[in-house]
N, CA, C and O atoms as CSV, one atom per row, in Angstrom:
chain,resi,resn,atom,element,x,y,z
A,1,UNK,N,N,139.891,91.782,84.600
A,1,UNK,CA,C,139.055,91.011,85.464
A,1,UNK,C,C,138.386,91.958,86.462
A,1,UNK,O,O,138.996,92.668,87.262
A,2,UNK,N,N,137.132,91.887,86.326
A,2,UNK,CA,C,136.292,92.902,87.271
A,2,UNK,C,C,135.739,92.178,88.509
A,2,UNK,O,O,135.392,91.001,88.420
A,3,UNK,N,N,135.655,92.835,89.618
A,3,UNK,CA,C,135.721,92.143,90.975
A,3,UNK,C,C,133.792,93.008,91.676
A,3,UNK,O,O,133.380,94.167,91.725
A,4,UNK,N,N,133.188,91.661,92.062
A,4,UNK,CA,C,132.262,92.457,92.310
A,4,UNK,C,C,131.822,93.015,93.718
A,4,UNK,O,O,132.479,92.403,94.560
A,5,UNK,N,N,131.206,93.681,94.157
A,5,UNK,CA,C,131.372,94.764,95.253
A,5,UNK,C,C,130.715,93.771,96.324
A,5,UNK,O,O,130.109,92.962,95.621
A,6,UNK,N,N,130.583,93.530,97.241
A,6,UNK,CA,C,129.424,93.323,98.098
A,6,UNK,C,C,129.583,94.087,98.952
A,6,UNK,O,O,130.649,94.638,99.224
A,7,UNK,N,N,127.954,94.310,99.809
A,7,UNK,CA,C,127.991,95.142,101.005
A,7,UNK,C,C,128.330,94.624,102.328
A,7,UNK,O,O,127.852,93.554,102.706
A,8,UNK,N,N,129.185,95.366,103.116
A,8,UNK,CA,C,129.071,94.656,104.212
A,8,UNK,C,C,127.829,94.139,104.906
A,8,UNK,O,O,126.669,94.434,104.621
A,9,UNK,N,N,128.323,93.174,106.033
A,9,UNK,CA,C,127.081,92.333,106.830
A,9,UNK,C,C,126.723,93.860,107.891
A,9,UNK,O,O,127.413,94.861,108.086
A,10,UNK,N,N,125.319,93.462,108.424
A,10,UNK,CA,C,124.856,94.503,109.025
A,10,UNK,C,C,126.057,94.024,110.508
A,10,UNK,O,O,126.758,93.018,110.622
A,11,UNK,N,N,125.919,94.981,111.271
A,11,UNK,CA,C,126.367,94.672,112.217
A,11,UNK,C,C,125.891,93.837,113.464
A,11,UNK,O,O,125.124,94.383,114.257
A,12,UNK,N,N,126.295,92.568,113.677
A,12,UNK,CA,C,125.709,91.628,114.697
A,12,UNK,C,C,125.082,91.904,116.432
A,12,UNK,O,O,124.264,91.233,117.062
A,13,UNK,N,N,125.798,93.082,116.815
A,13,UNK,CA,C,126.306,93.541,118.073
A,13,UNK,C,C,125.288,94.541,118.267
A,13,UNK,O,O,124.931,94.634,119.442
A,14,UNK,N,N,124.859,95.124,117.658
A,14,UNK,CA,C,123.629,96.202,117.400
A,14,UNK,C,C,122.925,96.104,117.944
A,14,UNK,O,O,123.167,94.921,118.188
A,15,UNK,N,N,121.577,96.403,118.811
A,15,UNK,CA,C,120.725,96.267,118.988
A,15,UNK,C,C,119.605,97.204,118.552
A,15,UNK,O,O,119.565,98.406,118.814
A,16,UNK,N,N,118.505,96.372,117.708
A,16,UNK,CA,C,117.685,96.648,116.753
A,16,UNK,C,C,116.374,97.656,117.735
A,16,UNK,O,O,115.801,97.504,118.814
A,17,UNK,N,N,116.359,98.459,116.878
A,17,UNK,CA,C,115.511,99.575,117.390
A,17,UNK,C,C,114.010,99.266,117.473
A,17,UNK,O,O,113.291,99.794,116.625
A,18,UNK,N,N,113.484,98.510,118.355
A,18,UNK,CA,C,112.339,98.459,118.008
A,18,UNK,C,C,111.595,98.947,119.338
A,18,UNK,O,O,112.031,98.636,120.446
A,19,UNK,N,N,110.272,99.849,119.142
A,19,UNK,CA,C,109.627,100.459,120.261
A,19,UNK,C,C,108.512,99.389,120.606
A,19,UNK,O,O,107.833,98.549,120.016
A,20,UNK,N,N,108.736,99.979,122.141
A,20,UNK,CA,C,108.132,99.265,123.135
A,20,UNK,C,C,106.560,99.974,123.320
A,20,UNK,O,O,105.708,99.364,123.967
A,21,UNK,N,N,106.373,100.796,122.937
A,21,UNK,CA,C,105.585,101.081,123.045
A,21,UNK,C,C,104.194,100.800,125.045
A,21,UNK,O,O,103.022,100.745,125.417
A,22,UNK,N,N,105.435,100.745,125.462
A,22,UNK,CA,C,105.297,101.044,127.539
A,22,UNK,C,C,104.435,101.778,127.768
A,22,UNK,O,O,103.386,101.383,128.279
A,23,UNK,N,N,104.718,103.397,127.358
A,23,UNK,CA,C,103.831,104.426,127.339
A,23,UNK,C,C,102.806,104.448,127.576
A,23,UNK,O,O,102.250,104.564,128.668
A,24,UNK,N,N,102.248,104.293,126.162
A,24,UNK,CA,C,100.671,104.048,125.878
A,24,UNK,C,C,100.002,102.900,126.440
A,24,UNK,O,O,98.783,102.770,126.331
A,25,UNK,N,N,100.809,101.968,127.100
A,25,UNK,CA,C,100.228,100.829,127.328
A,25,UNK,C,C,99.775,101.063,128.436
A,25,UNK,O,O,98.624,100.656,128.594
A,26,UNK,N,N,100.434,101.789,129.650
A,26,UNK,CA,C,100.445,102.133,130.895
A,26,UNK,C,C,99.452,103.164,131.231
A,26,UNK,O,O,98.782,103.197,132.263
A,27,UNK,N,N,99.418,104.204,130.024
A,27,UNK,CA,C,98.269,105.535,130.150
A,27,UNK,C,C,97.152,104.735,130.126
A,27,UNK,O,O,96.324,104.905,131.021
A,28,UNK,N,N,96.905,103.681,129.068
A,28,UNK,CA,C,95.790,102.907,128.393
A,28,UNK,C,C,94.797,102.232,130.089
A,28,UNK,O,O,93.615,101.952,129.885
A,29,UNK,N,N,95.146,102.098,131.069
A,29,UNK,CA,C,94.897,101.747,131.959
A,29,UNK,C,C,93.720,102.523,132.649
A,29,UNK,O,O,92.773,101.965,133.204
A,30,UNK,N,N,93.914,104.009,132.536
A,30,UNK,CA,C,93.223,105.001,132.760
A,30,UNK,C,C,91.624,104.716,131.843
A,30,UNK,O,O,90.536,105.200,132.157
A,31,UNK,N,N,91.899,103.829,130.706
A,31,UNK,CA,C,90.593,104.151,129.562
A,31,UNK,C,C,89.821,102.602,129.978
A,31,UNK,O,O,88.803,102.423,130.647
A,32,UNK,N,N,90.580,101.752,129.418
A,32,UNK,CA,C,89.965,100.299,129.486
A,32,UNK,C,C,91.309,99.026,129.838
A,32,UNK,O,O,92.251,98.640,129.146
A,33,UNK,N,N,90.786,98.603,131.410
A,33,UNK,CA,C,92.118,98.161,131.915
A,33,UNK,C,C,92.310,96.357,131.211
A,33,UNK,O,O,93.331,95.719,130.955
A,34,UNK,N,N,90.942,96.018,131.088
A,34,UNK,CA,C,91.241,94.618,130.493
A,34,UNK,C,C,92.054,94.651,129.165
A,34,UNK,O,O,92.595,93.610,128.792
A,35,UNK,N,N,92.141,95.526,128.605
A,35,UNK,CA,C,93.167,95.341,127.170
A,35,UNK,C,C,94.540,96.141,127.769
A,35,UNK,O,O,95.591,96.074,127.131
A,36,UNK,N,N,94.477,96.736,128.761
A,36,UNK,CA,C,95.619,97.608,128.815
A,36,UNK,C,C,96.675,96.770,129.648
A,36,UNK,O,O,97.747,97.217,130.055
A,37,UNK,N,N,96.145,95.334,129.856
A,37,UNK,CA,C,96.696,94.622,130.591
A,37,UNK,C,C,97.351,93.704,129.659
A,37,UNK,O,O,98.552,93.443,129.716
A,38,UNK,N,N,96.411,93.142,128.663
A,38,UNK,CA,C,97.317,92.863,127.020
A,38,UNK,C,C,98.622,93.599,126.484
A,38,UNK,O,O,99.690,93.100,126.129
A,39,UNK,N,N,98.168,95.121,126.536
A,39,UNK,CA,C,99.211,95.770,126.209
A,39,UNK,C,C,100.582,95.890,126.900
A,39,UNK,O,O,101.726,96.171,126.543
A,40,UNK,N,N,100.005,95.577,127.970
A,40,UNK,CA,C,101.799,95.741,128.873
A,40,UNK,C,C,102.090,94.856,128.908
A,40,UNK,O,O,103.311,94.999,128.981
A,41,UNK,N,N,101.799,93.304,128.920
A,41,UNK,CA,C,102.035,92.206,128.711
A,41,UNK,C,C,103.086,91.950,127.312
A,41,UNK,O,O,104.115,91.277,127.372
A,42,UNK,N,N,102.680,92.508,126.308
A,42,UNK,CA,C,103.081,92.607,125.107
A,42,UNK,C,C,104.052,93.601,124.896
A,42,UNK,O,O,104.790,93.353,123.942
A,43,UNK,N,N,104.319,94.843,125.605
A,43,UNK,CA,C,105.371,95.660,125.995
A,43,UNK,C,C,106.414,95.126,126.703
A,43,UNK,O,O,107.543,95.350,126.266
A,44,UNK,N,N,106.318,94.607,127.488
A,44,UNK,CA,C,106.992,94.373,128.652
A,44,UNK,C,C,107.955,93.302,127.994
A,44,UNK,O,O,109.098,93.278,128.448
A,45,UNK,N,N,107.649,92.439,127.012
A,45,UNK,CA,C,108.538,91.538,126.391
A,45,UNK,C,C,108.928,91.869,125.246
A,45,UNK,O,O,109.504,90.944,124.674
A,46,UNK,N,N,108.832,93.110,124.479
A,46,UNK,CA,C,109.746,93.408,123.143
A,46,UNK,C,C,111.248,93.933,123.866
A,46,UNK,O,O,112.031,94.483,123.093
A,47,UNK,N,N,111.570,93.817,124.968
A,47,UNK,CA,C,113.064,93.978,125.036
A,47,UNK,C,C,113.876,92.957,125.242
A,47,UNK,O,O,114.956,92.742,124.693
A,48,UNK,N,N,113.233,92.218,126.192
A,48,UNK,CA,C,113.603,90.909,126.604
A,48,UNK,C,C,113.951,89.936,125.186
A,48,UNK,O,O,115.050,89.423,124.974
A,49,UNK,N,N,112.541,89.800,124.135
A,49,UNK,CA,C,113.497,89.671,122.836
A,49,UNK,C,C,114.195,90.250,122.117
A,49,UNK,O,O,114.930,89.561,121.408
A,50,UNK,N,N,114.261,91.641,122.001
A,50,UNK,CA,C,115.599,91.969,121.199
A,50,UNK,C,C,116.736,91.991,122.098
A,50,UNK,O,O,117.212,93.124,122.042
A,51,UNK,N,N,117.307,91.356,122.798
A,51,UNK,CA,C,118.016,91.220,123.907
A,51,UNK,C,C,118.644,89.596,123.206
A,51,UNK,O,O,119.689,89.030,122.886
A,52,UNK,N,N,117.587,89.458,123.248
A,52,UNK,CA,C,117.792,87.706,122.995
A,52,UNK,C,C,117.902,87.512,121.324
A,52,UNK,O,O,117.518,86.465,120.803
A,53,UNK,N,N,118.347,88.389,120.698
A,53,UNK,CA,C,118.289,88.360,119.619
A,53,UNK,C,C,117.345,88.054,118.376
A,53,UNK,O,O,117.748,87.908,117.222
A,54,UNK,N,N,115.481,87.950,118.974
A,54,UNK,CA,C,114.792,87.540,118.279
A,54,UNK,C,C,113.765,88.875,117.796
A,54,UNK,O,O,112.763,89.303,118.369
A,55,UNK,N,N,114.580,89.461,116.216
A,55,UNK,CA,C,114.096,90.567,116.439
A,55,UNK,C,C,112.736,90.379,115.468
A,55,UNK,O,O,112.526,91.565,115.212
A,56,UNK,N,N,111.991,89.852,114.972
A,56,UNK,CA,C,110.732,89.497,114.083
A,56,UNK,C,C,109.817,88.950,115.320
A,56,UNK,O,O,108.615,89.026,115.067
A,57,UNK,N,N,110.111,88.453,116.513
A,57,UNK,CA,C,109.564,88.155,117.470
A,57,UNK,C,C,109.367,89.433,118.344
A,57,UNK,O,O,108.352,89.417,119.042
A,58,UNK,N,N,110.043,90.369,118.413
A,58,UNK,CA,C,110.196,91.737,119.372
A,58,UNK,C,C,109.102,92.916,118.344
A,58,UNK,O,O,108.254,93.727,118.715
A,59,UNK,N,N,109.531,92.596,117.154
A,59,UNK,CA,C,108.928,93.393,116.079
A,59,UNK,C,C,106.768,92.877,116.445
A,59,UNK,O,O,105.729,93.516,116.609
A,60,UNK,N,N,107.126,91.587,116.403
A,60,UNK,CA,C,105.075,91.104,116.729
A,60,UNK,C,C,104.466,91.732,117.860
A,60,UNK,O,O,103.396,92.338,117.917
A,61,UNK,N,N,105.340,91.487,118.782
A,61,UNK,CA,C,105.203,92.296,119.861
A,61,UNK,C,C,105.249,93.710,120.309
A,61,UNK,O,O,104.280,94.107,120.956
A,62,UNK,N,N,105.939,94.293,120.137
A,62,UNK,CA,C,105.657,95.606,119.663
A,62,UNK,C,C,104.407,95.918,119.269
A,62,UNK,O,O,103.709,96.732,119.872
A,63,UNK,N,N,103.902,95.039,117.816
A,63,UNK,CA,C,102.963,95.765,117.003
A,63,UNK,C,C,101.708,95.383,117.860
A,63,UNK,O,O,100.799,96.212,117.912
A,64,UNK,N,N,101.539,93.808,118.759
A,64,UNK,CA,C,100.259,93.514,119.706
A,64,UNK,C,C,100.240,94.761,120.589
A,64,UNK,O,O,99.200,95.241,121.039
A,65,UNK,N,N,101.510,95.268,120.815
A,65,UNK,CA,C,101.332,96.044,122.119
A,65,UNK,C,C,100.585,97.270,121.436
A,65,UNK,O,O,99.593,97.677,122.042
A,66,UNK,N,N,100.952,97.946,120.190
A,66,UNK,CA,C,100.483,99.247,119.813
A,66,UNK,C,C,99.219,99.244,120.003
A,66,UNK,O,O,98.640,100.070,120.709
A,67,UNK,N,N,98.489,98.003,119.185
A,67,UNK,CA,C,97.485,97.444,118.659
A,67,UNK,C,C,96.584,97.459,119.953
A,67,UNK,O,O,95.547,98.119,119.883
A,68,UNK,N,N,96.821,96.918,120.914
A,68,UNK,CA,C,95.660,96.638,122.145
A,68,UNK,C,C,96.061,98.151,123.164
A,68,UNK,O,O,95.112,98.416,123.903
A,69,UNK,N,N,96.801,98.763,123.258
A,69,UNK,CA,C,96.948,100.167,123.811
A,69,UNK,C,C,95.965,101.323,123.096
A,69,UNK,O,O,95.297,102.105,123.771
A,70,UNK,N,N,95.974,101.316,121.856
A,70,UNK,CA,C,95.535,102.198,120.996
A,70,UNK,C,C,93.948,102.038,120.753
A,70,UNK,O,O,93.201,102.965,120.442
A,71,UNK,N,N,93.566,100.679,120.953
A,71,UNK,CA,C,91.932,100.003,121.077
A,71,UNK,C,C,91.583,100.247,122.671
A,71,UNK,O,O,90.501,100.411,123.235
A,72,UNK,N,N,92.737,100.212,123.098
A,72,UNK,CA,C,92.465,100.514,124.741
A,72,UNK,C,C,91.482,101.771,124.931
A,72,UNK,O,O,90.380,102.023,125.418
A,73,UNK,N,N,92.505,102.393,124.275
A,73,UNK,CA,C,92.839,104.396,124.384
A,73,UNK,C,C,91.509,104.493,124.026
A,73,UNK,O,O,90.759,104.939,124.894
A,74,UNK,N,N,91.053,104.197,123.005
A,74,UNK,CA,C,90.021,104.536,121.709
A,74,UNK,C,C,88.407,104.305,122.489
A,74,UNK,O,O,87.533,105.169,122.429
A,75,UNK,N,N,88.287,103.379,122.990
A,75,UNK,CA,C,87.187,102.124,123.929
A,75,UNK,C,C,87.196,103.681,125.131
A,75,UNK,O,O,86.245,104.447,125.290
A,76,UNK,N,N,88.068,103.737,125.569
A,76,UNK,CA,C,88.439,104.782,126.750
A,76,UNK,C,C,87.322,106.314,126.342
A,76,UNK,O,O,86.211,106.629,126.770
A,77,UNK,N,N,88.129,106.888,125.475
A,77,UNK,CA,C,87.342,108.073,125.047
A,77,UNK,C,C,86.634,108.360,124.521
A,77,UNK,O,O,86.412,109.563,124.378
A,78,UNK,N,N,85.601,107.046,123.718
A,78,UNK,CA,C,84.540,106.813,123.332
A,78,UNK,C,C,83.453,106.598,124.497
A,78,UNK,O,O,82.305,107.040,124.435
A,79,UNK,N,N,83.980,105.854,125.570
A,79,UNK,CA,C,83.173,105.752,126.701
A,79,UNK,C,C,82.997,107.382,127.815
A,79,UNK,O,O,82.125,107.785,128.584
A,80,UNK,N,N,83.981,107.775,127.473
A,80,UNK,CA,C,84.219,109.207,128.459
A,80,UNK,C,C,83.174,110.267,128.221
A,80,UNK,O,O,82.371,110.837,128.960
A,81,UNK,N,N,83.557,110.361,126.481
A,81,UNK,CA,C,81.961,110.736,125.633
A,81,UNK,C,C,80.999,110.624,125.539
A,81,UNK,O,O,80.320,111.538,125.070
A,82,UNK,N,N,80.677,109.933,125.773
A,82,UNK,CA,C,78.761,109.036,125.689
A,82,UNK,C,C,78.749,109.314,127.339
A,82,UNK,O,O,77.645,109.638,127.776
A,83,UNK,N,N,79.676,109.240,128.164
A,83,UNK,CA,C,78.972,109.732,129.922
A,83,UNK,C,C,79.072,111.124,129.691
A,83,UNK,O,O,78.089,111.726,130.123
A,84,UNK,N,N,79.625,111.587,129.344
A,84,UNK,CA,C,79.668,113.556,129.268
A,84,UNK,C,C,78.319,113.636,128.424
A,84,UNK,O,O,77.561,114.400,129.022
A,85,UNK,N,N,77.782,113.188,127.371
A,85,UNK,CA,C,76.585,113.573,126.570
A,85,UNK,C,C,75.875,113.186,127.745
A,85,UNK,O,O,75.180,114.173,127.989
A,86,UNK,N,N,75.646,112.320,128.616
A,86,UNK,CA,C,74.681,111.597,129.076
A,86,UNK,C,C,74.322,112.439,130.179
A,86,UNK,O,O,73.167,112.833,130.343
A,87,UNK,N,N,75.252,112.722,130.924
A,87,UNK,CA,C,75.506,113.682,132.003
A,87,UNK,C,C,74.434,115.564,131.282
A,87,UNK,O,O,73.547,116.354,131.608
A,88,UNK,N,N,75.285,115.313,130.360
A,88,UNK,CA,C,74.830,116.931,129.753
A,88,UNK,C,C,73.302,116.612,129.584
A,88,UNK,O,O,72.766,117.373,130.389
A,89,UNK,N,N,72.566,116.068,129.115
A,89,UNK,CA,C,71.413,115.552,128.752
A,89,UNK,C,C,70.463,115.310,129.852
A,89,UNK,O,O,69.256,115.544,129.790
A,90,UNK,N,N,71.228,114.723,131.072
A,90,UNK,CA,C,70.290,114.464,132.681
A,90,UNK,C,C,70.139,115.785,133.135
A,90,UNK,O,O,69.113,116.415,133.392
A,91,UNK,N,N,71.323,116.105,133.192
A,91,UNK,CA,C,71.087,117.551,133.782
A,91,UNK,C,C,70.343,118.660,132.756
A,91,UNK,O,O,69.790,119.698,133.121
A,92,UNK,N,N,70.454,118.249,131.609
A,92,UNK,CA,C,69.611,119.491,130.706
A,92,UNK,C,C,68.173,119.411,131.428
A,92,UNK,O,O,67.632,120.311,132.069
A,93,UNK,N,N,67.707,118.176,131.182
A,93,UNK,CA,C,66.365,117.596,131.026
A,93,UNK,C,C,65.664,118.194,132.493
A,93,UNK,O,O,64.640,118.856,132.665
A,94,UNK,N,N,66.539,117.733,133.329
A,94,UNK,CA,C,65.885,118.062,134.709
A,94,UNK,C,C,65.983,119.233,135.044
A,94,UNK,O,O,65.333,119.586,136.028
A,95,UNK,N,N,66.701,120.072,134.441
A,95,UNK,CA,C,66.751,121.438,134.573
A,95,UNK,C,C,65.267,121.998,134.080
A,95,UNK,O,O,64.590,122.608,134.909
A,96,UNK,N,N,64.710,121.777,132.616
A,96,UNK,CA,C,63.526,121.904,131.961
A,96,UNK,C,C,62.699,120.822,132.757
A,96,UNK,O,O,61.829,121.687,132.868
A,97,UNK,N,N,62.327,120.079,133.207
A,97,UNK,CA,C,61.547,119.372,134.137
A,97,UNK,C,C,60.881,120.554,135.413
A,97,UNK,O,O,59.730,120.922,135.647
A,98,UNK,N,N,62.193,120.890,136.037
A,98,UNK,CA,C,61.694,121.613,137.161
A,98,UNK,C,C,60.927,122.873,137.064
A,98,UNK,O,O,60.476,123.330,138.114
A,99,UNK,N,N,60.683,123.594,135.787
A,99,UNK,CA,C,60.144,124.419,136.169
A,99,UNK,C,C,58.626,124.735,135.653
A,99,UNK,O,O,58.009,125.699,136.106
């Protein structure tokens, strides 16, 4: 008579690794603050649910938070760019203007 194996249960007590992704949410402020305010919003509660044991709920969150930090970031140094060209370009121009 052959006996079949099972694996143990994961462990209940654990708490599931999921990033908060705080960081970026907080730098993101520096680039574009209306989403970076999404993002910490959405940071700020992936612990509070894996705490509470709702880890597919901590996991959404997490990923809103990456998601609006990283569009933050992006919006940020796309805008930083286009004023540095713009800048480089006023001042070229008026440089060749003046003389």
């Amino acid at each position: 008579m052959s006996q079949q194996w099972n694996p143990p249960p994961p462990p209940t007590g654990a708490p599931a690794n999921v990033p908060n992704y705080l960081i970026p949410a907080i730098l993101s402020v520096f680039c574009c603050w209306p989403l970076s305010i999404v993002a910490i919003i959405f940071a700020a509660q992936v612990n509070g649910k894996v705490a509470s044991g709702d880890i597919q709920g901590a996991m959404d969150a997490s990923k809103k938070a990456k998601l609006f930090s990283f569009i933050g970031i992006g919006i940020g140094l796309v805008a930083y760019i286009l004023i540095f060209i713009w800048w480089v370009l006023v001042i070229g121009l008026s440089a060749l203007g003046s003389r």
